[in-house]
N, C-alpha and C positions, 0 to 999 in steps of 0.2 A: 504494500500500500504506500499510497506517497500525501506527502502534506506539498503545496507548492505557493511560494510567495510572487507576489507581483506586485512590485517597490521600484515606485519611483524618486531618483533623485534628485534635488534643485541644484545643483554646481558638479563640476566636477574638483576635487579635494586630495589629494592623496596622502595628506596629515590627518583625515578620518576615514576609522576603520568600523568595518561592519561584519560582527561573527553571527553564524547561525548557529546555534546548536541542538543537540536531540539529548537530552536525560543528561542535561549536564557536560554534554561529551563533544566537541568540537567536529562540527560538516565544515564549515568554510569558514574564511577569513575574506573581506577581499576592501576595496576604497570606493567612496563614493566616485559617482564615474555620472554626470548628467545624462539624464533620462528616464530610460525604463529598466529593468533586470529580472530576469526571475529567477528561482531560488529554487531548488525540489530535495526533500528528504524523505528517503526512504523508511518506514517503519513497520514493522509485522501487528497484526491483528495477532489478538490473545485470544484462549478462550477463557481465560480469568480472566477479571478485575484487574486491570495493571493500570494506575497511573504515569501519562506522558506529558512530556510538554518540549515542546520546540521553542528556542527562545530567538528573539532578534536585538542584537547587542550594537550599539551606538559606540563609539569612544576615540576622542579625540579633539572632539570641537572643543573651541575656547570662547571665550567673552570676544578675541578678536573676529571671531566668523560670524558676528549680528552686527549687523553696522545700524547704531540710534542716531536719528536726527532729531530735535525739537521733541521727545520723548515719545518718538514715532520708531518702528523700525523700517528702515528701508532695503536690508534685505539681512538673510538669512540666507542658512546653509543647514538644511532640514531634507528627512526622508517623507514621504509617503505612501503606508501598505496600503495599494488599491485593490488589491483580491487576495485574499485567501481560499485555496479548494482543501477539503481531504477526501481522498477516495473520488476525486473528479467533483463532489459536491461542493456547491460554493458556500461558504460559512464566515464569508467577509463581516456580517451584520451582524453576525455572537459575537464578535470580541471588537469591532466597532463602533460601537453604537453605546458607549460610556462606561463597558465594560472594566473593572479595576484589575488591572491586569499590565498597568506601566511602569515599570520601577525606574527612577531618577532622583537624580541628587537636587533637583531643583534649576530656577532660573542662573545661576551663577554659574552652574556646573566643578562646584568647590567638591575634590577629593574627598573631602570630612565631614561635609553634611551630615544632615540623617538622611535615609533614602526615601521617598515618599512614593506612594501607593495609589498611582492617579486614575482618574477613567482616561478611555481611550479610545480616541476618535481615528484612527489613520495617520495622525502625525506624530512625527518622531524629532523634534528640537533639543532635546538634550543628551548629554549622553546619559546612557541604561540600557534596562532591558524592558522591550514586548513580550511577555510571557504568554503564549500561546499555550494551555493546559487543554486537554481530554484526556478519556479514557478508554481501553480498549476492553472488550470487544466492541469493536466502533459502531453498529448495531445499536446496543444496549443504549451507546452515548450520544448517535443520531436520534434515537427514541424518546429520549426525557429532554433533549434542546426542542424536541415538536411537540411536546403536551402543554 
C-alpha cells in the first residue's frame, strides 16, 4: 500500500530541508525546489491494530526567509500539502481541515521553544512536523473516518 504526498513549494531554497518519514524511520531527505513534488511511501496493511504515521518535516528556515514590511509580510518561503491519497483514496480533508496534527516551534522558529500543537490547514511556514497518523488494517480506519 502507498500513502502519497502532493506539496507544493513557494521558492526554490537549498538551506531548507524537507524529511519524510514512516514510524519514525527516515524515506527521504530532499530541498525545497519551487513548484510541485510528490512524495510516495510504501507501507503494509496489518491484520492487527498497528498504529502509523508518516510524518512531513520542515527544517531550516530562518527569521531571514519572511521578509516584513510595515508589519505586513511580503513574502515567504513556505510548503503546501495539496493532496494526500492512501490506498489511491484521497484523505487530503482529514488532516486539512484544522486537524491538530502540526508540530512547531512557533512564529520565531527558536530551537528552544516549547513545541506547539496546531490545527492544520495545508500550510507549512515553520519549521516541524505534519504528522500524518492512521491505522492499519486501513479498512477498519477508512470505516470510522466515514461514520
Amino acid at each position: 500500500m502507498f500513502l502519497n504526498l502532493s506539496i507544493e513549494f513557494s521558492e526554490t531554497d537549498p538551506e531548507i530541508f524537507v524529511d519524510i518519514l514512516y514510524n519514525n524511520n527516515f524515506v527521504i531527505t530532499d530541498t525545497f525546489s519551487k513548484g510541485f513534488k510528490e512524495y510516495t511511501v510504501e507501507f503494509e496493511d496489518t491484520d492487527e491494530h498497528t498504529d502509523q504515521c508518516v510524518t512531513f518535516s520542515m527544517r531550516g528556515k530562518t527569521e531571514q526567509h519572511t521578509v516584513v514590511k510595515n508589519n505586513e509580510i511580503v513574502s515567504d518561503v513556505y510548503a503546501m500539502i495539496k493532496n494526500i491519497t492512501i490506498d489511491e483514496i484521497d484523505v487530503t480533508d482529514l488532516y486539512t481541515e484544522g486537524t491538530l496534527c502540526y508540530h512547531h516551534l512557533g512564529s520565531n522558529n527558536k530551537q528552544n521553544g516549547p513545541v506547539i500543537i496546531d490545527e492544520f490547514y495545508g500550510f507549512v511556514g515553520f519549521n516541524g512536523d505534519v504528522k500524518l497518523e492512521f491505522t492499519t488494517p486501513l479498512w477498519k480506519w477508512f470505516n470510522s473516518k466515514c461514520s
